[in-house]
C-alpha positions in Angstrom: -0.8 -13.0 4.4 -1.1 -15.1 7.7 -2.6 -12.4 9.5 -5.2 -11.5 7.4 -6.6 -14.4 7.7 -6.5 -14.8 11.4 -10.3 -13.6 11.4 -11.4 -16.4 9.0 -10.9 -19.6 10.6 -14.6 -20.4 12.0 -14.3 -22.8 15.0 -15.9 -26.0 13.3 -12.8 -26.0 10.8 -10.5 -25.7 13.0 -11.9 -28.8 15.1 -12.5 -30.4 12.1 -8.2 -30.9 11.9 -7.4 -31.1 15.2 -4.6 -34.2 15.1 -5.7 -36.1 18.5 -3.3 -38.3 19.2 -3.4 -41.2 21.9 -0.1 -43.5 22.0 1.3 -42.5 18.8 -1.5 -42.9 16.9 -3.2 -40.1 15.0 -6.6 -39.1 14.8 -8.7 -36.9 13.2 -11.2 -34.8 15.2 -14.0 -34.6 12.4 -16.7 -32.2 13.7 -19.4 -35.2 13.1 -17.3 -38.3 15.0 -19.4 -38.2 17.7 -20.5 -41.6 17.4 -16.8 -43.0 16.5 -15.5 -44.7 19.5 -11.4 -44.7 20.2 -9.7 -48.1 20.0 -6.9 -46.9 21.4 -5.4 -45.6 25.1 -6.4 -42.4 26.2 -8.1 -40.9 29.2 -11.7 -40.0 28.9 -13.4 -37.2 30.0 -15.1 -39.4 33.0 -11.7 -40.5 33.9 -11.1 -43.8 32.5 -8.2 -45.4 31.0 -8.8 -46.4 27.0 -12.8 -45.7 28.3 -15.3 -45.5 25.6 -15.3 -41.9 24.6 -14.8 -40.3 21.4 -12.7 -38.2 19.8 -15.1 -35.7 20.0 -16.0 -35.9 23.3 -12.1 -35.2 24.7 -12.1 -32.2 22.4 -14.8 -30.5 24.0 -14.0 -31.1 27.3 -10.8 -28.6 26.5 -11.4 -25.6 27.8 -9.3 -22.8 28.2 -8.4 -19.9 30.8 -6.4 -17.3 28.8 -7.1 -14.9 31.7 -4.8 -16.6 33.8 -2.0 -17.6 31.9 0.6 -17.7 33.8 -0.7 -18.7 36.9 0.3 -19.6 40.3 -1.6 -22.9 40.6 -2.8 -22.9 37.0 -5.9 -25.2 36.2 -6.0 -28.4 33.4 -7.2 -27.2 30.0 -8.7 -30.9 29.6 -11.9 -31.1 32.2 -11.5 -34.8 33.2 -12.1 -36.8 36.5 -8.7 -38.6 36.2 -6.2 -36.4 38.4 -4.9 -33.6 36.3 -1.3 -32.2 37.7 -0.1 -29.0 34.9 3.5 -29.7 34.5 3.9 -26.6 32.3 1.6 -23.6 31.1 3.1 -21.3 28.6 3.4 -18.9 25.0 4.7 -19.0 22.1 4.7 -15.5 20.1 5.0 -16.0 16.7 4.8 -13.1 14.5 1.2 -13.1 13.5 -0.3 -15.2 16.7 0.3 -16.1 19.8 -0.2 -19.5 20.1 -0.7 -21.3 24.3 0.2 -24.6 25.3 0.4 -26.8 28.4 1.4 -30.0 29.2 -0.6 -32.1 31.8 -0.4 -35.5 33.3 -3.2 -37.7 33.6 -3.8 -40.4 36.3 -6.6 -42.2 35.8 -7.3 -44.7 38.7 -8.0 -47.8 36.6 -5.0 -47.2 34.1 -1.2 -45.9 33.2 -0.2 -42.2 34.1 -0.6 -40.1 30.5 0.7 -37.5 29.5 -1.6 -34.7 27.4 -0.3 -31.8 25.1 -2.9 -28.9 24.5 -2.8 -26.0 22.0 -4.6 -22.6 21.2 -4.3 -19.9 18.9 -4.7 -16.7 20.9 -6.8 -14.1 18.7 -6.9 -10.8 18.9 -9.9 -10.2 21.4 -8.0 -12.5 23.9 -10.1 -15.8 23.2 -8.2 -19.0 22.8 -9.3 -21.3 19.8 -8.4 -25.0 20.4 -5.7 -26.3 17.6 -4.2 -29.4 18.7 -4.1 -32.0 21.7 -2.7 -35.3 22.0 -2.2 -37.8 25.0 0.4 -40.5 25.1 1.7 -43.0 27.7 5.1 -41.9 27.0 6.4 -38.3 27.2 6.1 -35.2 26.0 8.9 -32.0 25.8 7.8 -28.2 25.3 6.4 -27.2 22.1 9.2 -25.7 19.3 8.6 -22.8 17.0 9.9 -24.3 13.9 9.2 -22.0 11.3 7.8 -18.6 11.2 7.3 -16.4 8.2 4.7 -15.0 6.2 4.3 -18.2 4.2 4.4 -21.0 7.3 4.4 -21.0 10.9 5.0 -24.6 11.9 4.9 -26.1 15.8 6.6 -29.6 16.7 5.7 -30.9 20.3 8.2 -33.9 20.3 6.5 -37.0 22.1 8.0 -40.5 22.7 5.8 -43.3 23.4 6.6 -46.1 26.6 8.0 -49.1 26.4 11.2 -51.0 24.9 10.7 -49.7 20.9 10.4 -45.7 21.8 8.2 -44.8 19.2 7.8 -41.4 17.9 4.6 -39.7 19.7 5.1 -36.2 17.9 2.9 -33.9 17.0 3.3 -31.3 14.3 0.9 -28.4 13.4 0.9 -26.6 10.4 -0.5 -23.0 9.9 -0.8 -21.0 6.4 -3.5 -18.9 4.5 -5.8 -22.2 4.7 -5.5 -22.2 8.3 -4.4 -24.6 11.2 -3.5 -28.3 9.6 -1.9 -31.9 11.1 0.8 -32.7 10.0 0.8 -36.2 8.5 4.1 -38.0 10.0 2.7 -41.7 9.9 4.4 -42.1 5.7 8.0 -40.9 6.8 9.4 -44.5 8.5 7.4 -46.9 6.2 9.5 -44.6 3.3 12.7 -45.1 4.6 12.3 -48.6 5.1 11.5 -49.4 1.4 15.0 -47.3 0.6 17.2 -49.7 2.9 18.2 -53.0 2.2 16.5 -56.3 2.4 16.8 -57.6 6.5 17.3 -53.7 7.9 14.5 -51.6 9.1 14.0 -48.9 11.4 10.8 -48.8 14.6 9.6 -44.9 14.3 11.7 -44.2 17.0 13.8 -41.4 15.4 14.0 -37.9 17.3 12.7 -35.5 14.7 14.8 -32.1 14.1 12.8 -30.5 12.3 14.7 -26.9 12.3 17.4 -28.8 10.6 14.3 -31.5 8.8 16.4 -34.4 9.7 16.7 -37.1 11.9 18.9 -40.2 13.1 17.9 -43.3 13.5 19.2 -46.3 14.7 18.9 -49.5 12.3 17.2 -53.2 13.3 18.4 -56.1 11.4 15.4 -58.7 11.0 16.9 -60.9 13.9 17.0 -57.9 16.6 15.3 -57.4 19.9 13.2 -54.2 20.3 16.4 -52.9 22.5 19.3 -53.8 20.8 19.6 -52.6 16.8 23.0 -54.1 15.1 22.4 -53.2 11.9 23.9 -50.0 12.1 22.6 -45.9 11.7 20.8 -43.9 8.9 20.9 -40.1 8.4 17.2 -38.8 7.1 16.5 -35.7 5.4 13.1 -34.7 5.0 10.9 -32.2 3.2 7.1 -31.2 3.5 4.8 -32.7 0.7 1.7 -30.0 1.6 0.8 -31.8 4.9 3.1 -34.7 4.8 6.7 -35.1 6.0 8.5 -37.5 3.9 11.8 -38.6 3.3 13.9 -36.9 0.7 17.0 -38.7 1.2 19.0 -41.3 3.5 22.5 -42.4 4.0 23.4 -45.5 5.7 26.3 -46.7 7.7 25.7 -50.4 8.4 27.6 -52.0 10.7 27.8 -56.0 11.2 28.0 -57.5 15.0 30.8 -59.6 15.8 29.4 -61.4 18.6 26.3 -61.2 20.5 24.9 -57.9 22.6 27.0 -57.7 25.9 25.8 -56.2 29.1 27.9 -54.9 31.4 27.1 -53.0 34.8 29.2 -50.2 36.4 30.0 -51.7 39.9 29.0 -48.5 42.8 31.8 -47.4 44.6 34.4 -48.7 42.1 37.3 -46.4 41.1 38.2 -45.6 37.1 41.6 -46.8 37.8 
């Protein structure tokens, strides 16, 4: 059962699968990374934009203040010398945990404005055990209980990355009698694009449901722009393969342009006459 094994997950495992992710991209948190240096954008402890920190480092500057959950002005989990504004603090009660979360912006004066999901397991003497964070130049919504029994408890925080393409950003975390594990979502788009046909892709840019474990996505032909996909949409199923999400089955609806991609701009102050 989940509960009983609450008491057993020493903190060195748990940081040891921590998913930190920075712009989409996931890394692992490995308890003896501190040497590892990130190649990728994130804000550092000292405050610097894509600094030279590891993911170790931004790990243990996390630190938490259960005793004031909810609070008025409540304080950044992450202990950085960027500008930290909390845009949310909050709980989710699952049945065997509680499990905190808050969702931050960073502004780092020499770089793009972040965005930074952290997450705790609450445990029963009302300490706070660090089980995911991520940070992505995109955006990030609240975390969703996706599934909570006695088997799995599963957490999606849904992230989308900046720019033209959208790329996924999510993060997914995974609890069972093994404890607190990343989900692996990195296989699921590569899969779907060796199922469609020659010249059609999709850019990991899907939303993920994963109440429902599917998703939509619109469909690039070779010749497209990051903006503008012609080649059509595909429905995606998924199921978990132990600590993977892949692709269980896909149905397309291609469509074919008949000219090229027209803009057209409502004019303010017209009428819909």
């Amino acid at each position: 059962m989940i509960r009983s094994a609450l008491t057993r997950v020493a903190v060195a495992a748990i940081v040891a699968v921590i998913p930190l992710q920075a712009s989409g991209e996931i890394l692992a948190a490995e308890a003896h990374a501190n040497s590892t240096r990130l190649k990728v954008a994130n804000v550092c402890p000292d405050g610097r934009y894509e600094g030279n920190c590891s993911s170790t480092e931004i790990l243990q500057a996390i630190a938490f203040a259960p005793d004031k959950l909810p609070a008025p002005e409540p304080r950044c989990f992450y202990r950085t010398q960027a500008r930290c504004h909390v845009i949310a603090t909050g709980r989710i009660q699952a049945t065997a945990m509680t499990v905190v979360w808050q969702h931050m912006t960073l502004s780092p004066p020499d770089g793009p404005i972040m965005e930074m999901m952290v997450l705790g397991e609450q445990t029963e003497t009302h300490d706070v055990k660090l089980i995911g964070a991520s940070q992505v130049d995109g955006y990030f919504s609240p975390p969703d209980l996706v599934a909570d029994d006695e088997n799995l408890l599963l957490i999606h925080v849904p992230g989308v990355r900046a720019g033209s393409g959208a790329g996924n950003a999510d993060l997914v975390l995974k609890y069972t009698d093994d404890g607190w594990q990343g989900v692996d979502l990195s296989y699921w788009a590569e899969q779907v694009n060796t199922l469609l046909p020659q010249g059609l892709s999709i850019h990991n840019s899907a939303r993920l449901d994963l109440r429902e474990m599917h998703a939509s996505s619109p469909v690039w032909r070779d010749s497209d722009g990051n903006c503008c996909a012609t080649g059509g949409t595909v429905q995606i199923d998924f199921t978990l393969d132990g600590n993977v999400l892949i692709a269980s089955r896909i149905a397309l609806s291609e469509t074919t342009p008949t000219g090229p991609t027209r803009y057209i701009e409502a004019k303010p102050g017209a009428d819909s006459q």
